[in-house]
C-alpha positions in Angstrom: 69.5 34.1 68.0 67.9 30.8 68.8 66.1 31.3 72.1 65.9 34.4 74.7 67.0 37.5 74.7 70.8 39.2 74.2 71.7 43.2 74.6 74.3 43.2 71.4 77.3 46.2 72.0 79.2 46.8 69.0 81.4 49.3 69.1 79.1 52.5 70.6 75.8 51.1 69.4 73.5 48.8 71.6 71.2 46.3 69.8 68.3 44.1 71.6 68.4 40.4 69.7 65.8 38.2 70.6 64.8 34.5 69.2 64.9 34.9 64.6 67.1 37.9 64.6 71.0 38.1 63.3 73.4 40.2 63.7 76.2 40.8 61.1 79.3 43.2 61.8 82.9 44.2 60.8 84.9 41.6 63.5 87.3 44.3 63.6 84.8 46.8 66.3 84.5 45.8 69.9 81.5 43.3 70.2 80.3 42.9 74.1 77.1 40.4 74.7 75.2 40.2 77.5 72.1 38.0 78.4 69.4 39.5 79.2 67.4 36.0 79.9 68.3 32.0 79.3 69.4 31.9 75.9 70.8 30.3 72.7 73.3 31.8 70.2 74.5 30.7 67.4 77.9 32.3 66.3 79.4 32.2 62.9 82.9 33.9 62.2 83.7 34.4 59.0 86.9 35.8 56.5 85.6 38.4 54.3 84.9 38.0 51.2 86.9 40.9 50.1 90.4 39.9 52.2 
């Protein structure tokens, strides 16, 4: 996160993020953002490593 705040879904789990914090998960589980104020996000997707 770059700025503000994001509620995080993946799959059954909720996660606050909030400006400094990352989040890393399988891109394979459902994945639903929502703002929770003005903010910034930086994504990055990614092959794994292991194929």
């Amino acid at each position: 996160m770059v700025d503000g705040v994001v509620e995080l879904r993946v799959g059954g789990e909720e996660h606050e993020l909030s400006a400094g914090d990352v989040a890393r998960f399988d891109g394979s589980r459902e994945v639903s953002p929502r703002a929770v104020e003005a903010a910034i996000a930086l994504v990055v997707l990614a092959e794994r490593a292991d194929g």
